[in-house]
C-alpha positions as CSV (number, residue, x, y, z in Angstrom):
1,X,-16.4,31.7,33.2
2,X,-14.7,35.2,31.8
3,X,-11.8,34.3,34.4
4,X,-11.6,30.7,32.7
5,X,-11.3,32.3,29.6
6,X,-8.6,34.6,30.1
7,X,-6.3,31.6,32.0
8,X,-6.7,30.0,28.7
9,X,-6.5,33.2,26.5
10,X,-3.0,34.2,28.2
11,X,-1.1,30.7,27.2
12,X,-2.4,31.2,23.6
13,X,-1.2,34.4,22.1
14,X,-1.3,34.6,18.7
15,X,1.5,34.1,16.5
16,X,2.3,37.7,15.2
17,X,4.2,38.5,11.7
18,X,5.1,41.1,9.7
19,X,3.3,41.8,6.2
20,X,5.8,39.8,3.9
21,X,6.0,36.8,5.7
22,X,2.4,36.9,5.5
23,X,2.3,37.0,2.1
24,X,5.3,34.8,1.6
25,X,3.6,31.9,4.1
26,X,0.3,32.8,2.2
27,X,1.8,32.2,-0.9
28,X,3.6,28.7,0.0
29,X,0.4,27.4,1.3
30,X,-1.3,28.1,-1.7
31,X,1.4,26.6,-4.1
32,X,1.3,23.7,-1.7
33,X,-2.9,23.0,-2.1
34,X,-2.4,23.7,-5.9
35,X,0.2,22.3,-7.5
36,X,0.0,18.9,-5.4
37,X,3.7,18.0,-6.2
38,X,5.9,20.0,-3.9
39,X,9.3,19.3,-2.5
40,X,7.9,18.2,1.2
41,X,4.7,16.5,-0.5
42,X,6.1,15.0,-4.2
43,X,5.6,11.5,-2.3
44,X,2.5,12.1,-0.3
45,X,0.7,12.5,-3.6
46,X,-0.7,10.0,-6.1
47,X,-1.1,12.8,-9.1
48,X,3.1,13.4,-9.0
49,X,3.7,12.3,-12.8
50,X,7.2,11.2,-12.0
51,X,8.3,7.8,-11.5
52,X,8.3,6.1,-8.2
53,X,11.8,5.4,-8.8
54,X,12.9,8.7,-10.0
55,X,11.2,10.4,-7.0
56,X,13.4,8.7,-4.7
57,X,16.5,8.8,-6.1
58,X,16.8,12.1,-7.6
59,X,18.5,15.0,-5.6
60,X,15.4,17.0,-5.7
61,X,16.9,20.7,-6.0
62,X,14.1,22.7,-4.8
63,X,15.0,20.9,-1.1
64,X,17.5,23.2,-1.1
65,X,15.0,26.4,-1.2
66,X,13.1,25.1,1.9
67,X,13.5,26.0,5.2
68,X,16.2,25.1,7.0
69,X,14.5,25.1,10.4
70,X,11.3,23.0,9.3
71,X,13.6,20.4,8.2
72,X,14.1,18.7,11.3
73,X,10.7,18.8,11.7
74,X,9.6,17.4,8.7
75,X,12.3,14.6,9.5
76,X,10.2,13.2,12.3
77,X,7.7,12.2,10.1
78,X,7.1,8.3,10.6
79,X,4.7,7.3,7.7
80,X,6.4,4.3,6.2
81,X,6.9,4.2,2.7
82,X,5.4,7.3,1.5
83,X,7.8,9.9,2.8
84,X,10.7,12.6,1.2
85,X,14.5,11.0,1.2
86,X,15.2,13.4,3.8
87,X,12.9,12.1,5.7
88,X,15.1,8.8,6.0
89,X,17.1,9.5,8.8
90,X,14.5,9.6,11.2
91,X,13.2,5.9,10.7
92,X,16.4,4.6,11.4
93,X,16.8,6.9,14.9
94,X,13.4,6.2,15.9
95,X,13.4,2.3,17.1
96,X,16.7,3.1,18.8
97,X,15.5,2.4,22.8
98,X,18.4,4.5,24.0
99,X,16.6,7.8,22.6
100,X,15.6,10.1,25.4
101,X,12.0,10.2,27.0
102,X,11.1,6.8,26.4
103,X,7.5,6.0,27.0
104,X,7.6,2.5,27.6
105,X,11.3,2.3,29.8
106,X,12.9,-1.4,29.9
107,X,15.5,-2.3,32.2
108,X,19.0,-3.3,30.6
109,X,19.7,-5.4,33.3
110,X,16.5,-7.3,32.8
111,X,15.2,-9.8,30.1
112,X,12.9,-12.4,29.4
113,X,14.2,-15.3,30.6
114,X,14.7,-13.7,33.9
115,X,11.2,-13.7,34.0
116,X,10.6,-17.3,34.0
117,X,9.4,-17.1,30.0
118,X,10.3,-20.2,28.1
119,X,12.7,-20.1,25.7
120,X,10.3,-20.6,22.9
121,X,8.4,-17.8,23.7
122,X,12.2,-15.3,24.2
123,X,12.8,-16.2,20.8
124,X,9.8,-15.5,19.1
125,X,9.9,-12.0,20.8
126,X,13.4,-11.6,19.8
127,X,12.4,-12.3,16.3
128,X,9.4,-9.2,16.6
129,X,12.2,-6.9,18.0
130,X,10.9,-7.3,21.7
131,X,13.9,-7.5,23.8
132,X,13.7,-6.2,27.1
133,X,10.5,-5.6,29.0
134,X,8.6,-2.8,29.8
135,X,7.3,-1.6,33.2
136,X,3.8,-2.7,33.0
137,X,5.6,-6.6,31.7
138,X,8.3,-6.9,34.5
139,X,5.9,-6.3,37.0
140,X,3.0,-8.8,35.7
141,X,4.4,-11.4,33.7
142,X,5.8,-13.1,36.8
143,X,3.0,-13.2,38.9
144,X,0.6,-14.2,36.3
145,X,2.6,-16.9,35.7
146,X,2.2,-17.6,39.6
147,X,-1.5,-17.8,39.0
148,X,-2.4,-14.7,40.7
149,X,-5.6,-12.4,39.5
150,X,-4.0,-9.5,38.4
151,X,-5.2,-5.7,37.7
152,X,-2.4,-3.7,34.9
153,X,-2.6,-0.2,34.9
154,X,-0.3,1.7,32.2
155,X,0.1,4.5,29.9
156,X,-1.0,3.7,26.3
157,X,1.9,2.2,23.9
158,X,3.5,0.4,26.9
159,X,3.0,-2.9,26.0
160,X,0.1,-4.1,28.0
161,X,-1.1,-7.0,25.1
162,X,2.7,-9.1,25.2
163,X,2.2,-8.4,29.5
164,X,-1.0,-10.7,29.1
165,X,-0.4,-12.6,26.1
166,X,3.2,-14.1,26.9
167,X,2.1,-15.8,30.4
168,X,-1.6,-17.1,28.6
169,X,0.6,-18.5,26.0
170,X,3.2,-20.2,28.4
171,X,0.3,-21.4,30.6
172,X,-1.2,-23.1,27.4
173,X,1.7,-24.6,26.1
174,X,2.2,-26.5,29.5
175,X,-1.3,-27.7,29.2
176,X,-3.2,-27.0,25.9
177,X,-6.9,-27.7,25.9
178,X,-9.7,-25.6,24.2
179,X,-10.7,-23.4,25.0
180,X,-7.7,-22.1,27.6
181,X,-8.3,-18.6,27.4
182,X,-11.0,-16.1,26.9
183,X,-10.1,-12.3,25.9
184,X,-12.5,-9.4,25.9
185,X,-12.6,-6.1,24.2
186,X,-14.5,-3.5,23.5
187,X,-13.6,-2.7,19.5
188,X,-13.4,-4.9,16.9
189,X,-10.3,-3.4,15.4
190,X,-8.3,-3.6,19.0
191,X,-9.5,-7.4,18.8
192,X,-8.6,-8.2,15.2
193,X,-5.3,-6.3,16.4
194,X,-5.2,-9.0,19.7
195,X,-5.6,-12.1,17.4
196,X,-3.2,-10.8,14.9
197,X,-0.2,-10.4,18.3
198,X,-1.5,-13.5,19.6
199,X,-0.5,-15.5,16.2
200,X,2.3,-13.7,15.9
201,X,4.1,-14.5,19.4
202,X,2.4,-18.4,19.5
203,X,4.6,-19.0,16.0
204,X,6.2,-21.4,16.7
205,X,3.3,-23.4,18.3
206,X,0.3,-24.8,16.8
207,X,-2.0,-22.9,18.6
208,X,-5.6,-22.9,17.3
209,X,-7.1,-18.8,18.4
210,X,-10.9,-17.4,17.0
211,X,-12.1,-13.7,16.2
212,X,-15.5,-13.6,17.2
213,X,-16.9,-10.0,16.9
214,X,-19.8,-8.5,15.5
215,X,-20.2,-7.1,11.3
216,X,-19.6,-10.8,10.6
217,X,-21.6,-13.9,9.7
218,X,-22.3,-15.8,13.2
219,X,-22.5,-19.4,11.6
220,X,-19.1,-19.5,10.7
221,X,-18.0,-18.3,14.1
222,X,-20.3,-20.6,15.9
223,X,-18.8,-23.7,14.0
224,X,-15.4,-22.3,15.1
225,X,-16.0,-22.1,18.7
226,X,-17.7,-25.9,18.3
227,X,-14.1,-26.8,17.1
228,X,-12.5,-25.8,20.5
229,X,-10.1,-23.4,19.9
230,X,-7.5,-22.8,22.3
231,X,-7.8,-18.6,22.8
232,X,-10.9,-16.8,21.9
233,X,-10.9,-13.0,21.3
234,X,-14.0,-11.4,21.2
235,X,-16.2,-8.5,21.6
236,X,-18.6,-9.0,24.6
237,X,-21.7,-8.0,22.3
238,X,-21.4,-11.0,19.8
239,X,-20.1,-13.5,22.3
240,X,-23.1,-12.7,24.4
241,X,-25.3,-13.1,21.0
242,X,-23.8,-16.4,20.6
243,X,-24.4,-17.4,24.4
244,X,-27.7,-16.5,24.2
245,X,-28.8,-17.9,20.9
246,X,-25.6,-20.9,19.9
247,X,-26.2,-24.2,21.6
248,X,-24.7,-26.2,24.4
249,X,-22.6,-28.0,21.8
250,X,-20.9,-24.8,21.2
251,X,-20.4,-22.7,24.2
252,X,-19.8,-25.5,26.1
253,X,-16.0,-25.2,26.0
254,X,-16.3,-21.7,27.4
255,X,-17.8,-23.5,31.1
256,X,-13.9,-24.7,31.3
257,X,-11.6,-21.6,30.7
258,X,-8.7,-21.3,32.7
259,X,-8.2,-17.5,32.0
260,X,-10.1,-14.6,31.4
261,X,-8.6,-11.2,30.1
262,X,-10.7,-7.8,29.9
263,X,-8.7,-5.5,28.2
264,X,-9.4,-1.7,28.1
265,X,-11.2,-2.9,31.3
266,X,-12.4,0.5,32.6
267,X,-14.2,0.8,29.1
268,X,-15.9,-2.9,29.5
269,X,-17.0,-2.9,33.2
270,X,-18.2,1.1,32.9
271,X,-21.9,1.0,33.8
272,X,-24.8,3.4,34.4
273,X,-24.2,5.3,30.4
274,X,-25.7,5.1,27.7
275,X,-24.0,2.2,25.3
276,X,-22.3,0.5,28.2
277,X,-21.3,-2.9,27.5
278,X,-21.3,-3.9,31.3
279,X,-24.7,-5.6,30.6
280,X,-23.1,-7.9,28.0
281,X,-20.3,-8.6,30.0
282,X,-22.0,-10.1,32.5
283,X,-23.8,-12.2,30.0
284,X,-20.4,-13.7,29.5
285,X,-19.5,-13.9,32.6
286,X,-22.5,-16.2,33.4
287,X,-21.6,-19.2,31.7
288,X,-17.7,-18.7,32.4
289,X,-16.3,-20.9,35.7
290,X,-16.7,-19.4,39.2
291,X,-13.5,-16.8,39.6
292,X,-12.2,-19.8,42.4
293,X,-12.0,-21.9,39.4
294,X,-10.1,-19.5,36.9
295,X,-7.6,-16.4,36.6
296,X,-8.6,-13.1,35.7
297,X,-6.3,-10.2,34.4
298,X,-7.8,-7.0,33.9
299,X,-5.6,-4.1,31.8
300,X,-5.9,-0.4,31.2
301,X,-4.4,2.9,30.9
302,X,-7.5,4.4,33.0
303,X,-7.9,2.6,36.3
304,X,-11.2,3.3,37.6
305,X,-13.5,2.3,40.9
306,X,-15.3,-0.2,38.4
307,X,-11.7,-1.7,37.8
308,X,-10.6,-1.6,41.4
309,X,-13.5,-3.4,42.8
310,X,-11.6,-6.8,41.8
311,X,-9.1,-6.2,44.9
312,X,-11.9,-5.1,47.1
313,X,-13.5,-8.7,46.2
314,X,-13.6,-11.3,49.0
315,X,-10.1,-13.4,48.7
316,X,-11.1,-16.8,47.4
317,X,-9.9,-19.4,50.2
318,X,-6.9,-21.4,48.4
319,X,-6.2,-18.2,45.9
320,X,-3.4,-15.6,45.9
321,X,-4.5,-12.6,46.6
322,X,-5.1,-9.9,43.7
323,X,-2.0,-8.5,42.5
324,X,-2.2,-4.7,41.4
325,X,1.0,-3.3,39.0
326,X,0.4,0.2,38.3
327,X,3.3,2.1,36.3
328,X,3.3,5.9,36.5
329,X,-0.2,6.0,35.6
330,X,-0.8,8.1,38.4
331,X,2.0,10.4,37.9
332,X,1.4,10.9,34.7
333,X,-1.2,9.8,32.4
334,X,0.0,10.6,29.3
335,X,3.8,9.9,27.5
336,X,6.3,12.6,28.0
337,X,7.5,12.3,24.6
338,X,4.2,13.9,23.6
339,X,3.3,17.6,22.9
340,X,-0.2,19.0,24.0
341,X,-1.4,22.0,22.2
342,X,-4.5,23.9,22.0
343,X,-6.0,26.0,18.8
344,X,-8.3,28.7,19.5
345,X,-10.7,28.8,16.6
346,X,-14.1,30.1,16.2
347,X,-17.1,27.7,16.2
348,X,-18.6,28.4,13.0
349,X,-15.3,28.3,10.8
350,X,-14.1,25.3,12.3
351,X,-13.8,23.4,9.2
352,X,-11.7,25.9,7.3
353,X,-9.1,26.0,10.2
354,X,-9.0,22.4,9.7
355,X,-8.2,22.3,6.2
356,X,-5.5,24.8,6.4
357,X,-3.9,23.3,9.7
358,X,-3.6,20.3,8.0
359,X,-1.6,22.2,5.4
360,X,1.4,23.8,6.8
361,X,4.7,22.6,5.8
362,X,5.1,20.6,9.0
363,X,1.6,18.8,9.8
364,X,1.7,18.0,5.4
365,X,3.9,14.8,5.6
366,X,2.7,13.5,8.9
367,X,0.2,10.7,9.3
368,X,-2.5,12.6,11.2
369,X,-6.0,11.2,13.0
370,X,-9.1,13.4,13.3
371,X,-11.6,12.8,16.2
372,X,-14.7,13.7,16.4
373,X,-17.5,12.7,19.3
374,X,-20.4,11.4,16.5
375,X,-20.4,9.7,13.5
376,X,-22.3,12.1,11.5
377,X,-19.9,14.2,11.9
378,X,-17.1,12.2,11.0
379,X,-18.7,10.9,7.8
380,X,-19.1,14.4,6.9
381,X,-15.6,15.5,7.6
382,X,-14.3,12.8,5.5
383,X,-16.8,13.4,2.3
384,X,-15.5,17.8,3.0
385,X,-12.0,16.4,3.2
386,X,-12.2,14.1,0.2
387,X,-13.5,16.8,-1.8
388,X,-10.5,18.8,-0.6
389,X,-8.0,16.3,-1.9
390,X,-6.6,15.2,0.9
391,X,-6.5,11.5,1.3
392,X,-8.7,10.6,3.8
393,X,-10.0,7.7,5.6
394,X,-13.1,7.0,7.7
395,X,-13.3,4.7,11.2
396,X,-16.4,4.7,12.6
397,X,-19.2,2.6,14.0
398,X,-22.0,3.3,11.3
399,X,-19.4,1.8,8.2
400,X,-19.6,-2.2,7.7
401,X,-17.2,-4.2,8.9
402,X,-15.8,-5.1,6.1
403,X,-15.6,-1.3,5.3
404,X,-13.7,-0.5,8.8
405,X,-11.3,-3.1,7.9
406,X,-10.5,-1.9,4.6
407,X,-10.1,1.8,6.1
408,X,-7.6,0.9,9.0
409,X,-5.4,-1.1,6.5
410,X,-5.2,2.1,4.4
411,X,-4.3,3.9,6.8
412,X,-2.0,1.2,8.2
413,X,-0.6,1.2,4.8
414,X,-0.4,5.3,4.3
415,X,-2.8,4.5,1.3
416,X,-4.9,7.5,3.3
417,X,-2.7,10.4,5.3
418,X,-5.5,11.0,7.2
419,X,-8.1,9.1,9.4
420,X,-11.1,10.7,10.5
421,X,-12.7,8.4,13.6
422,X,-14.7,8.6,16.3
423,X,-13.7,7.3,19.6
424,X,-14.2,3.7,18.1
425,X,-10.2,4.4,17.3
426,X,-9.2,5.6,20.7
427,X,-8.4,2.1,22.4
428,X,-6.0,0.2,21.8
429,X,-5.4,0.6,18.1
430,X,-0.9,0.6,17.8
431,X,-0.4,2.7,14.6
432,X,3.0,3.3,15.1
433,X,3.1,6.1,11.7
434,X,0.5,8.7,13.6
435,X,2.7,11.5,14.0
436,X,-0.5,14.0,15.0
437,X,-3.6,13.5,16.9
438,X,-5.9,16.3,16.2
439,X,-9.0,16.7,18.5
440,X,-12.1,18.2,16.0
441,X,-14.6,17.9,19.3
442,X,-13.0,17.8,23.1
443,X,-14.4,14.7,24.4
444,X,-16.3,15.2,27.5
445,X,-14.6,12.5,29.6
446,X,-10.8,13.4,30.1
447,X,-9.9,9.7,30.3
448,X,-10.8,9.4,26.8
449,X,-8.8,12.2,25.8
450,X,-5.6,10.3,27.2
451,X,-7.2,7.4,25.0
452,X,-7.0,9.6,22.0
453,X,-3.7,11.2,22.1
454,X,-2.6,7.8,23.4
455,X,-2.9,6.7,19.7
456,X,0.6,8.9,19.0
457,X,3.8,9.4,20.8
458,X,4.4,5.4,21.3
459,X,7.0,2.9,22.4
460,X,9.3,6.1,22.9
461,X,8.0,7.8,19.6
462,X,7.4,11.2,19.9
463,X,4.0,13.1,18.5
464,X,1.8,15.7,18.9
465,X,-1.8,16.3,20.1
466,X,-3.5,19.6,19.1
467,X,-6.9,20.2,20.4
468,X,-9.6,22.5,18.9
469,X,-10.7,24.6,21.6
470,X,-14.0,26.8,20.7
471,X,-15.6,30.0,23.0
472,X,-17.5,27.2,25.2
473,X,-15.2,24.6,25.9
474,X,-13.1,25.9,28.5
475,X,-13.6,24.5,31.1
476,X,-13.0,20.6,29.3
477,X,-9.4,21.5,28.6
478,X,-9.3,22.5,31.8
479,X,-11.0,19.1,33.3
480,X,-8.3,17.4,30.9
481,X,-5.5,19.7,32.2
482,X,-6.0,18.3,35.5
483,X,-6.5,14.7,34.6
484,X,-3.5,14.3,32.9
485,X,-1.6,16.5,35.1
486,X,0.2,19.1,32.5
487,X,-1.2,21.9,30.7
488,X,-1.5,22.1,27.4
489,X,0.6,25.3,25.6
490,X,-1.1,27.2,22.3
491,X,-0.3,25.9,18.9
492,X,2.2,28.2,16.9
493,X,4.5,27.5,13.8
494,X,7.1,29.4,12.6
495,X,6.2,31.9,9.8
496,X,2.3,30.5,9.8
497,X,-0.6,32.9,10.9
498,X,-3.2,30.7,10.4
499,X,-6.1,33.3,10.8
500,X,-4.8,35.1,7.8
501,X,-4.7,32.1,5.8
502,X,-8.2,31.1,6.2
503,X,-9.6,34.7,5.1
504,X,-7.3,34.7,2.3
505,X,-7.5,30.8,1.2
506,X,-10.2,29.1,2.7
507,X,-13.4,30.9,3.4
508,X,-14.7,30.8,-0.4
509,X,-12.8,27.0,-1.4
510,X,-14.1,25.5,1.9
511,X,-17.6,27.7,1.7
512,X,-18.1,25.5,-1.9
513,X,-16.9,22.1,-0.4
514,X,-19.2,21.9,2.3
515,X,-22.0,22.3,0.3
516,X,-21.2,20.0,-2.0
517,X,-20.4,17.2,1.0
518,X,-23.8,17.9,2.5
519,X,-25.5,17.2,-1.1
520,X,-23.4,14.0,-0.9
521,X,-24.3,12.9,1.9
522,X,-28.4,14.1,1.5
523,X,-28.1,12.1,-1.6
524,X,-26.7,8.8,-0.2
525,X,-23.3,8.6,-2.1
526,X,-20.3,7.2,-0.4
527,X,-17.1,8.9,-0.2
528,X,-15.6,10.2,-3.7
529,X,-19.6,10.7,-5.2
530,X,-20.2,7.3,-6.3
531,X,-23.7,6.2,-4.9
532,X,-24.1,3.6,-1.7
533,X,-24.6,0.1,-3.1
534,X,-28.2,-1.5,-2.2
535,X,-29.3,1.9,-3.4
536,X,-32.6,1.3,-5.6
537,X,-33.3,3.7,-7.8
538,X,-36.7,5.1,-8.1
539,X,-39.2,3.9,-10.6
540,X,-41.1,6.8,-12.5
């Protein structure tokens, strides 16, 4: 172990400084956390008493005394409507697919139609912006459409959902019957996401698709699966409920589905854990056609033994055999547009790095996600960050659905600047904005980690991922190291000593906070101090 520590210890020197930039960078920070309305942060505020419009059109002067070497920095910044006019540039650049170290690479010389798409379906991906395919799209789309089973394996933000969904929908269209096609996942959020593509790219068509996930009211979603909808997105928890407990009048559509699509596959068919969702897969498996009778398309960025044991499957006589399209996922597992980093930070002041990493003048305009491996933990980060004033979000699984919807749009909408989530967020979830992962807890399994930081650094974005490495957990960056096949380099920013800022900044503020989050939270009052509903107060 004391040999792990120093292979670690030599990549991460310290950032040193003299006195006055201390004191200078010390200063900044704190006129940054107290004033609320600074050059950089005017329009990631709500409390800025100056009009929307004046904000954006004035020449704001005091850009002029910030640094000239954070500025192109701060430029990269992708939050949507919430960002400095200098920041403008940057969303025009960003789309451009000529920009170097794309993550998802298309082929110029390539396009839809040469794919066999129809032209209905070109056009309505001409009118999302989807041009030219991706890797992962080239390679499947075609031999779907020649009815093969097929196993995807890519890096995250390569466009995975349009490789499925563009053959289903071409498939239907040629034949449209309820229900055609049955896709499983294992979030809600990544299937809400799913249903909202599917809608989107079937436009043009009349095409008749059902959410069916759990946090919801299952009569309503029984009635729509009754109704025979054409593509059914689900969760494999609540479709097995429904299996088990719906009658024959309405599952019975589900004995006649053509396709069958398991996405985040390695997730769904992982077994032998605690909270595996194999067992409910199989459920709905069991009342689905034998795999002679329909096609199967598994994707993920992770392919796994679990995942591979489709080719390894006896060839059905009369069937193709499977067809396997991996794209550099073995190479490398993670974008090169993205930046790992490690902080070294001691255990027990955790929290008060946090606060001031999220602080310095170029993580402050960025749209940043916090994971963390329980949900305790995240639901006290966001009451400590809340009472911080940052604006901060929650995703995780012990919030109602409702609730979890209502987050994710927030932060969809940069409403909230930050998301704090558990690994509930890791799959699948395109928020193009995330500019920063930030890893509170290293996850134990390195394939999540590439989950995580997957959520950043997207469709040829670039981002960074910064992990919190403590005095045990060396040897899981190293694990991670070695999955993802590049080392991660230590954390520095120009004129920012983090350590000093803490002592001088954020051992007393945070000290406060974190009591007053645990009394929230001991208490039963939701985010902001305002007490749970269904609460009943006590009779004397």
């Amino acid at each position: 172990m004391p040999s792990q520590r120093t292979s670690i210890d030599a990549r991460s020197s310290p950032v040193h400084q003299s006195d006055n930039e201390t004191n200078s960078s010390a200063e900044e920070s704190a006129a940054v956390q107290s004033s609320g309305v600074d050059s950089d942060s005017d329009s990631d505020s709500f409390d800025s008493q100056t009009s929307r419009k004046r904000r954006k059109i004035s020449p704001a002067p005091i850009d002029d005394e910030s640094d000239d070497e954070d500025a192109p920095k701060i430029a990269i910044s992708t939050v949507p409507s919430r960002i400095s006019k200098k920041s403008a540039p940057a969303q025009v650049a960003i789309p451009v697919p000529t920009t170097g170290g794309i993550t998802a690479p298309t082929d110029p010389n390539t396009s839809f139609a040469a794919l066999n798409v129809k032209p209905w379906l070109v056009g309505s991906l001409n009118s999302m912006a989807i041009k030219r395919p991706t890797g992962i799209q080239k390679g499947c789309i075609p031999e779907i459409l020649k009815g093969r089973d097929c196993i995807g394996g890519s890096r995250t933000g390569s466009g995975k959902t349009v490789a499925f969904a563009v053959p289903i929908l071409q498939k239907w269209a040629e034949d449209p019957f309820g229900i055609f096609a049955l896709i499983l996942t294992p979030t809600r959020e990544l299937a809400l996401q799913i249903f909202e593509q599917v809608k989107a790219i079937s436009s043009p068509q009349s095409l008749k698709a059902v959410l069916i996930t759990g946090g919801s009211d299952m009569r309503p979603q029984a009635t729509a699966l009754a109704q025979r909808p054409h593509i059914v997105i689900a969760t494999p928890g609540r479709l097995a409920d429904h299996i088990r407990t719906s009658g024959e009048d309405t599952i019975c559509s589900l004995r006649r589905v053509r396709m069958v699509v398991l996405d985040e596959a390695d997730r769904l068919l992982a077994g032998g854990m605690a909270g595996s969702m194999l067992p409910d897969v199989e459920g709905c498996f069991s009342i689905l056609p034998p795999p002679a009778k329909r096609q199967t398309l598994l994707f993920t960025a992770t392919i796994t033994p679990e995942v591979r044991a489709l080719k390894e499957r006896p060839q059905t006589p009369g069937k193709p055999p499977v067809f396997i399209c991996e794209v550099d996922t073995q190479k490398l597992a993670i974008p090169s547009s993205l930046r790992q980093m490690h902080l070294q930070i001691p255990v027990t002041h955790r929290e008060h790095y946090l606060h001031m990493f999220l602080l310095t003048d170029v993580n402050l305009p960025k749209s940043i996600i916090v994971f963390c491996n329980r949900t305790s933990t995240a639901d006290y980060l966001t009451h400590l960050l809340r009472l911080l004033e940052h604006r901060v979000t929650a995703l995780h699984s012990k919030l109602p659905q409702r609730q979890r919807i209502d987050n994710l749009g927030r932060f969809r909408a940069s409403a909230a600047r930050i998301l704090v989530a558990t690994d509930v967020a890791a799959r699948g979830l395109d928020i193009p904005e995330v500019g920063l992962v930030i890893n509170y807890d290293i996850p134990r399994d390195p394939d999540d980690y590439i989950h995580r930081v997957g959520r950043t650094a997207r469709a040829g974005r670039k981002g960074d991922a910064v992990t919190f490495v403590g005095q045990r957990d060396v040897q899981l960056v190293q694990a991670i190291e070695a999955r993802v096949g590049r080392e991660m380099v230590a954390w520095a920013e120009e004129g920012v000593n983090l350590e000093t800022r803490v002592i001088r900044e954020a051992l007393k503020l945070v000290g406060e906070k974190k009591r007053e989050a645990m009394l929230e939270i001991e208490e039963g009052r939701e985010v902001g101090g305002k007490r749970k509903r269904g609460m009943v107060k006590l009779r004397k």
